[in-house]
C-alpha positions in Angstrom: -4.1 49.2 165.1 -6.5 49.0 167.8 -3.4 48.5 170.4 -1.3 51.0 169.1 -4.3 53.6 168.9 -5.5 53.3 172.7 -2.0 52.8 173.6 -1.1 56.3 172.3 -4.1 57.5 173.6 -4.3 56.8 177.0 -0.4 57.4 177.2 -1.2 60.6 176.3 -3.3 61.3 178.4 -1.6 59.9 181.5 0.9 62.8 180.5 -1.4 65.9 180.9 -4.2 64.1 183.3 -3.0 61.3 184.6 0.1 62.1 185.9 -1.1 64.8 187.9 -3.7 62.9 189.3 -1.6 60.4 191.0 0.7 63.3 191.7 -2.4 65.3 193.5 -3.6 61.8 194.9 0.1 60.7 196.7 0.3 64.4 197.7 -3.0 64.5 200.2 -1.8 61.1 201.5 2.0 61.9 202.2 2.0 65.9 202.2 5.4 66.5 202.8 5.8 70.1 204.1 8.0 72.5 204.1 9.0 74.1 207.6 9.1 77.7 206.7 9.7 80.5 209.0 11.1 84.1 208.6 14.5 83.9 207.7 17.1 86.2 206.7 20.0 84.9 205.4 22.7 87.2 203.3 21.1 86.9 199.7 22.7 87.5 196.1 21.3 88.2 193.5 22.5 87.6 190.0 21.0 89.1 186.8 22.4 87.0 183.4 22.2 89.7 180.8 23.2 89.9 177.1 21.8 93.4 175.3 19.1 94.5 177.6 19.4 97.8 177.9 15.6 98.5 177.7 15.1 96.0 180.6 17.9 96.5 183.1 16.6 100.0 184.7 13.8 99.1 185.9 15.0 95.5 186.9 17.5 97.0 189.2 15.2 99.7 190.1 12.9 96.5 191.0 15.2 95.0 193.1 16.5 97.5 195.3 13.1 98.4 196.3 12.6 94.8 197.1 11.8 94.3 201.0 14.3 92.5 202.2 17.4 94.4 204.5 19.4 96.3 202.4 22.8 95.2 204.4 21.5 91.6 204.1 21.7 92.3 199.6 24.1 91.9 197.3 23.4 92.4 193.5 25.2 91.3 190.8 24.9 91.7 186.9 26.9 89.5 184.8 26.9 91.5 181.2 27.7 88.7 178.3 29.0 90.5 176.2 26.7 93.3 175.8 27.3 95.8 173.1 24.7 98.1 173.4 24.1 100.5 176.8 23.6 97.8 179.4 26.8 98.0 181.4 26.7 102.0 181.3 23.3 101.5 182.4 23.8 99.0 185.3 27.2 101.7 186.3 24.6 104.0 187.3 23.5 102.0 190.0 27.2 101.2 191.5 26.7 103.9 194.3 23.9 102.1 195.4 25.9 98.4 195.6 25.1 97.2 192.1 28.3 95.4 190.7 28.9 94.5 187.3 30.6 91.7 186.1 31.5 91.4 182.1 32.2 88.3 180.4 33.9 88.3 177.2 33.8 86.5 174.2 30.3 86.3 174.9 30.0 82.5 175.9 25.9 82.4 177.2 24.2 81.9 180.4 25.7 79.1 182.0 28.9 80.1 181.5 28.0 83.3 182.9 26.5 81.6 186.2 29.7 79.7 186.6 32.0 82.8 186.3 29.2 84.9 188.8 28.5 82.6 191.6 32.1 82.4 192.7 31.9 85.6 193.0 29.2 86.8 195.7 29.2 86.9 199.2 26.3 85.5 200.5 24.9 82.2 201.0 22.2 81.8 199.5 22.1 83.0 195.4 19.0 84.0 193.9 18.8 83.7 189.6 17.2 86.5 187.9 16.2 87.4 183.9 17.1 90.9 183.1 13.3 91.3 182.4 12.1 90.4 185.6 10.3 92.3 188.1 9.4 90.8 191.9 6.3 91.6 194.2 8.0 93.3 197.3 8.0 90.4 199.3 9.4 88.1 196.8 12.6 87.5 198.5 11.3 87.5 201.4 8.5 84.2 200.7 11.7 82.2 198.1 14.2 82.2 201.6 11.5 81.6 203.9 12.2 78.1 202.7 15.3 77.8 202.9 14.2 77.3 207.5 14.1 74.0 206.4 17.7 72.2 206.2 16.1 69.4 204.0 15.4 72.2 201.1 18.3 72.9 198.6 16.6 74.6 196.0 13.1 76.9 195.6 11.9 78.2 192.8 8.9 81.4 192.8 5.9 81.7 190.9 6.1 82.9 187.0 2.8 85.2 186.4 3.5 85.9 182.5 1.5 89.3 181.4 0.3 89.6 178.4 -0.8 93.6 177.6 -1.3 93.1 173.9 -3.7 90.4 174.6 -1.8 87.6 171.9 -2.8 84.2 171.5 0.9 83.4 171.5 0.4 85.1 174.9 -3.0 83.7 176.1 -1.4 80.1 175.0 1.7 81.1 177.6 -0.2 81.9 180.3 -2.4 79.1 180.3 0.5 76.8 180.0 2.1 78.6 182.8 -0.9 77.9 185.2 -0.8 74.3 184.6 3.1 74.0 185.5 2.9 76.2 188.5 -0.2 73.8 189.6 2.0 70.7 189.1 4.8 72.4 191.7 2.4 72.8 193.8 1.4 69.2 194.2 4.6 67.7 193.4 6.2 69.9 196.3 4.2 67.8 198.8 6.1 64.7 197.7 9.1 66.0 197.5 10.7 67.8 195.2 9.6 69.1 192.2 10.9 68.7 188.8 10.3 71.9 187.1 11.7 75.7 187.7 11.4 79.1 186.4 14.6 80.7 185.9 13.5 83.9 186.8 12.9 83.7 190.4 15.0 80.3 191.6 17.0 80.2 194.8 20.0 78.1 195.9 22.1 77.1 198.9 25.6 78.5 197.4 27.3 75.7 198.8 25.3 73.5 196.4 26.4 75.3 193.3 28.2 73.2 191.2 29.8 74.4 187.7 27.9 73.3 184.5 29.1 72.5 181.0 28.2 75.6 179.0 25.7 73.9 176.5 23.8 73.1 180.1 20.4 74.6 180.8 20.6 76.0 183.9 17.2 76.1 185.3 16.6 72.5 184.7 20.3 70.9 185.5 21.1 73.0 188.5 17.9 71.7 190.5 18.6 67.9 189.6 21.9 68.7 190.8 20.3 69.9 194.1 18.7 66.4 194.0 21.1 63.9 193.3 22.8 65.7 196.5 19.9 64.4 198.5 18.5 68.2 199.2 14.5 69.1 198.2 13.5 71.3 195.6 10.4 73.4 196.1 7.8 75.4 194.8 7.0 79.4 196.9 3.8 80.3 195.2 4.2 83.4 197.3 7.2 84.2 195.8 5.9 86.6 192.4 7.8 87.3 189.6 6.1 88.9 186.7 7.3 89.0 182.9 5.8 89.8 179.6 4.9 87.1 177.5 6.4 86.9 173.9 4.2 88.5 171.2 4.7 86.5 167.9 4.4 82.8 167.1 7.8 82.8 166.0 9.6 84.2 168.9 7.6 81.5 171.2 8.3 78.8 169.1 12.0 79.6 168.6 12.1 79.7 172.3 10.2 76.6 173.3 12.7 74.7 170.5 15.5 76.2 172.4 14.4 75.2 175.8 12.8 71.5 175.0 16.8 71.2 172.9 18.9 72.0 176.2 16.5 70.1 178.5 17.2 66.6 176.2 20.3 67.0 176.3 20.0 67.7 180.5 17.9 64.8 180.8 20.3 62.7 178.8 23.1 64.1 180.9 21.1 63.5 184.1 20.3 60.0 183.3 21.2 58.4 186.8 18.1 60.1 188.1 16.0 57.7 186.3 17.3 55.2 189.0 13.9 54.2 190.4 15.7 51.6 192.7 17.4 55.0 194.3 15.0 57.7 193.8 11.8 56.4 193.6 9.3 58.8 193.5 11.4 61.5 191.9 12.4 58.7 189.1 8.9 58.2 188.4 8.0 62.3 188.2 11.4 62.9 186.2 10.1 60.4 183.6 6.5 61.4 183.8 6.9 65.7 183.6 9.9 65.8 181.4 10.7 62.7 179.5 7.3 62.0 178.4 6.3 65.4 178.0 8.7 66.3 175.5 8.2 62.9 173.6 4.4 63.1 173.8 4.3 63.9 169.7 5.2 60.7 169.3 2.2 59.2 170.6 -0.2 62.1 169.2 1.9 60.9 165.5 0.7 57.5 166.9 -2.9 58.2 167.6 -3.3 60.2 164.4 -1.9 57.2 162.2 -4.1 54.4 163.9 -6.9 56.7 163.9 -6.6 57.2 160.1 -6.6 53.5 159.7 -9.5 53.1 162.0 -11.9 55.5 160.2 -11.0 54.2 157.1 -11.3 50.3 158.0 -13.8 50.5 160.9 -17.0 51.1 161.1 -17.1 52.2 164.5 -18.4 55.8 164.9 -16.4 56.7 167.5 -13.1 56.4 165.5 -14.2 59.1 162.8 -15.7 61.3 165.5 -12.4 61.2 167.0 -10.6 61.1 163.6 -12.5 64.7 162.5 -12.1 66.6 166.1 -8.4 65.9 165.4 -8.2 67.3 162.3 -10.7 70.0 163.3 -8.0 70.9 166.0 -5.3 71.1 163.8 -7.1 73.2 161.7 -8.2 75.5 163.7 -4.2 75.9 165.3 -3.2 76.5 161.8 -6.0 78.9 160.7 -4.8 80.9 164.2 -1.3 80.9 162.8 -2.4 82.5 159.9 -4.9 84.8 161.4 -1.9 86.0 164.0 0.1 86.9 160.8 -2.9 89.2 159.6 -2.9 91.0 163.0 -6.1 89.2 164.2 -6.8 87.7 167.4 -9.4 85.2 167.7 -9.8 84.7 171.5 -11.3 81.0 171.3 -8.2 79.7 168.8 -5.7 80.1 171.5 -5.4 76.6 172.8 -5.6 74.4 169.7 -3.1 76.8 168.4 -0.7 77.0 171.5 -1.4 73.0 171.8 0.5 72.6 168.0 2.9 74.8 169.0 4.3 73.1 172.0 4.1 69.8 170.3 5.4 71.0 166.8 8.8 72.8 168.6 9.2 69.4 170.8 9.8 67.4 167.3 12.5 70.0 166.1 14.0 69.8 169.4 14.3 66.1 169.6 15.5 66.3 165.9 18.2 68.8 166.5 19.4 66.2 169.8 19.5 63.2 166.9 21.6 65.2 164.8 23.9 66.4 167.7 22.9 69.9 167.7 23.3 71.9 170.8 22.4 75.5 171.5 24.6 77.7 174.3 24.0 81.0 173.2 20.9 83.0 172.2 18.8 86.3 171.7 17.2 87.6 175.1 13.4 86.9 174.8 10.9 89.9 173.4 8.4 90.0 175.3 8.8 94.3 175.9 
């Protein structure tokens, strides 16, 4: 028990701590830059939208106020189907260069990408949510990048606000921190293995289709990889988006999400050829692989404990064995708290800590029973 109980452990926390030590550590001694200087390529942008006619006004709005050339811009909106005001909405905007492009039957994101990035003009595409709002110079920081010929893919910097002050939301944006932290280290040996789809640019010519049931914002930069291009992180590159406000919504999200990117790793599989890739093998099977199965080895850690406090008399067993109960408790007392309107400030990360986990198991369940997911409801975070 003693094995299986460190093992999990320390496994565990090579995952959140570990990892990004030797991540941070390799970084300062190879620091692979990026050569970025003002560039200003022709730019598309495309905005996936399904029913979002409370967002897509000011999105637009957002965008063609963006500083960046205005002969240098194309925008697209690829409607999915929308049956509620969104492509009346986005007609307004036609005068000013807006096009609108509607797929029907409604057949998700990724088959909307495929049917949109044929379609523009310019050479580099930029992915937008229909929620999203850029600083100014947004653009302007994501193509800077793009100087360097080695670079295939960048991705911005996800600040998630969070008015109502949630834990759901307070849980988000702590989460978000650490990510955007671990781009920022893993961009200096390489490439990076995470993106934001709400601010990620790509050479066009790099673009290949995906199989609808495909998660875009994780498949499309491996793609960029196994083509032998970098993908990295513009911290200066600010997108901004509300956080979701209930418990459910997040956790039907983050199922959703950890569901697609299984079935992208499992897809992506010849990554994990560390005789080939090396470095980005090892960070593929570190931030995503392990990540997602990292309940596993708290499940571990939980069961030796139990046997350890009840057969051991080493204190430091039921110490451990009571602070993880205690945090358990305390996720689930937030749960229930949420659902009586309360906020209790200091609950957020036990409770967003369960959460994570807890939608990472259903995930991994729904990929043993062969579930996929291509379509869903935008997020509601407004």
């Amino acid at each position: 028990m003693k094995i299986l109980f460190y093992g999990c452990l320390f496994t565990f926390l090579y995952i959140y701590f570990g990892y990004p030590f030797f991540v941070w550590l390799i970084g300062a001694i190879k620091n692979q830059k990026v050569k970025k200087e003002d560039y200003l390529p022709r730019v598309s942008i495309i905005i996936s939208a399904h029913n979002e006619e409370k967002n897509i006004e000011d999105t637009l709005k957002n965008k063609l106020s963006l500083n960046y050339p205005k002969e240098m811009l194309e925008i697209l909106v690829i409607s999915d189907c929308s049956s509620d005001q969104t492509d009346n909405l986005v007609k307004k905007f036609e005068e000013q260069g807006v096009k609108l492009l509607r797929q029907e039957p409604r057949l998700g994101k990724t088959a909307a990408l495929n049917m949109a990035v044929p379609v523009a003009k310019c050479e580099i595409i930029i992915f937008s949510d229909a929620n999203s709002i850029y600083e100014p110079n947004a653009i302007k920081k994501l193509i800077r990048n793009f100087n360097d010929p080695a670079v295939g893919y960048v991705t911005g910097k996800m600040i998630y606000t969070n008015q109502d002050g949630t834990i759901v939301g307070d849980g988000c944006s702590t989460y978000m921190r650490y990510e955007n932290f671990l781009r920022k280290i893993e961009t200096k040996i390489g490439s990076i293995v995470g993106v934001d789809g709400a601010i990620d640019a790509i050479r066009k010519e790099l673009y290949h289709p995906m199989n609808s049931d495909q998660l875009p914002d994780f498949v499309l930069p491996l793609k960029v990889v196994e083509q032998g291009y970098r993908v990295v992180y513009e911290p200066e590159a600010i997108v901004k988006e509300p956080t979701l406000k209930t418990s459910k919504d997040e956790y039907k999200m983050r199922v959703r999400v950890s569901l697609r990117a299984l079935w992208a790793l499992i897809d992506m599989k010849p990554l994990l050829n560390f005789k080939k890739y090396t470095i980005f093998s090892w960070e593929l099977l570190s931030h995503k692989w392990l990540r997602y199965l990292s309940f596993l080895f708290l499940i571990g850690i939980y069961i030796s404990n139990l046997f350890l406090f009840l057969l051991s008399q080493n204190q430091f067993y039921k110490i451990f064995f009571i602070f993880q109960n205690l945090t358990y408790i305390l996720g689930i007392l937030a749960s229930i708290l949420e659902k009586q309107g309360k906020k209790v400030e200091w609950l957020y990360l036990p409770f967003f800590f369960a959460l994570i986990h807890l939608s990472s198991a259903h995930a991994l369940l729904k990929l043993i029973l062969g579930q996929k997911q291509v379509i869903w409801e935008p997020r509601k975070g407004t």
